[in-house]
N, C-alpha and C positions, 0 to 999 in steps of 0.2 A: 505445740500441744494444745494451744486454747483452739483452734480451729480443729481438732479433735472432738475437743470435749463439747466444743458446739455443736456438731453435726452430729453426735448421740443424744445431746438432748432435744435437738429439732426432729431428732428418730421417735425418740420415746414417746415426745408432746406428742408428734401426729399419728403414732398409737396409740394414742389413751382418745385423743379427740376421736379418731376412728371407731375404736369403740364403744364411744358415748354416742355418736351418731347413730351407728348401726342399734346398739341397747334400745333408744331413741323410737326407731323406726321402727324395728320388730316390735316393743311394748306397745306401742300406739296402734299399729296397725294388726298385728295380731290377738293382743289384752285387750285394748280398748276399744278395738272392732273401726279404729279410724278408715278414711279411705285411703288410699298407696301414697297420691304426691301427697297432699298435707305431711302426712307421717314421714315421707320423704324430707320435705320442708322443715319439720318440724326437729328432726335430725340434724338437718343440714346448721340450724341456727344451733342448738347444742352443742355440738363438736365444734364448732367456729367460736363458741364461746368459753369452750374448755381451751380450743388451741391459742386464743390471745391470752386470755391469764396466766396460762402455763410458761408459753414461749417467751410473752415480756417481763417475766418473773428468772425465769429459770435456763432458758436461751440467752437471751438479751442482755441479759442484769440492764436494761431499760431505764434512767431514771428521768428520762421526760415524761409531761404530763400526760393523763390522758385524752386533753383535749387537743393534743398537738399527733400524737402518735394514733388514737382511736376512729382518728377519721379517716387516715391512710389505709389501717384495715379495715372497717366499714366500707370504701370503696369498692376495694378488692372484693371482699366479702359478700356485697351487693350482688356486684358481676357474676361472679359464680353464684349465688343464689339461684339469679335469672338465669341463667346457663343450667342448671339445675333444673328447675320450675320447666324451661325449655324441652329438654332433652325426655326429664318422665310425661310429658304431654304428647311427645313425639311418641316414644317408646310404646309407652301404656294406653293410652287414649285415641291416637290414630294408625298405632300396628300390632296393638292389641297383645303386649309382650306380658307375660307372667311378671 
């Protein structure tokens, strides 16, 4: 049952992170007249930052530190950034995608 009850809240967390990124991206780039990757970016770090609080709190029950645990998702988190930063430069800036 606990292997249950973790994969609904590893559901939930990367719904809510999901929609703090997307919140994130639309606000910025359509309110605040940003341009598309920033706002992208600027998303990306949002939701990545709702989804570790959430997850090491509420998934996890985590009790190492966070200089032990934070740098492990900071790596990760990195990488997809730049995967991220990659993909809308690809997409939007040399195929010219909406």
């Amino acid at each position: 049952m606990k292997l249950h009850r973790q994969f609904s809240a590893f559901a939930v967390v990367g719904a809510i992170a999901t929609a703090v990124h997307y919140a994130a991206l639309i606000g910025l780039k359509e309110l605040a007249q940003w341009p598309v990757i920033p706002s992208t970016l600027a998303g990306y770090c949002s939701g990545g930052l709702v989804s570790y609080v959430f997850n090491r709190r509420h998934t996890f029950d985590s009790d190492r530190p966070h200089a032990e645990a934070g740098w492990r998702f900071a790596l990760v988190a990195t990488v997809g950034f730049f995967l991220t930063w990659g993909s809308m430069q690809l997409f939007v800036e040399r195929w010219d995608a909406p």
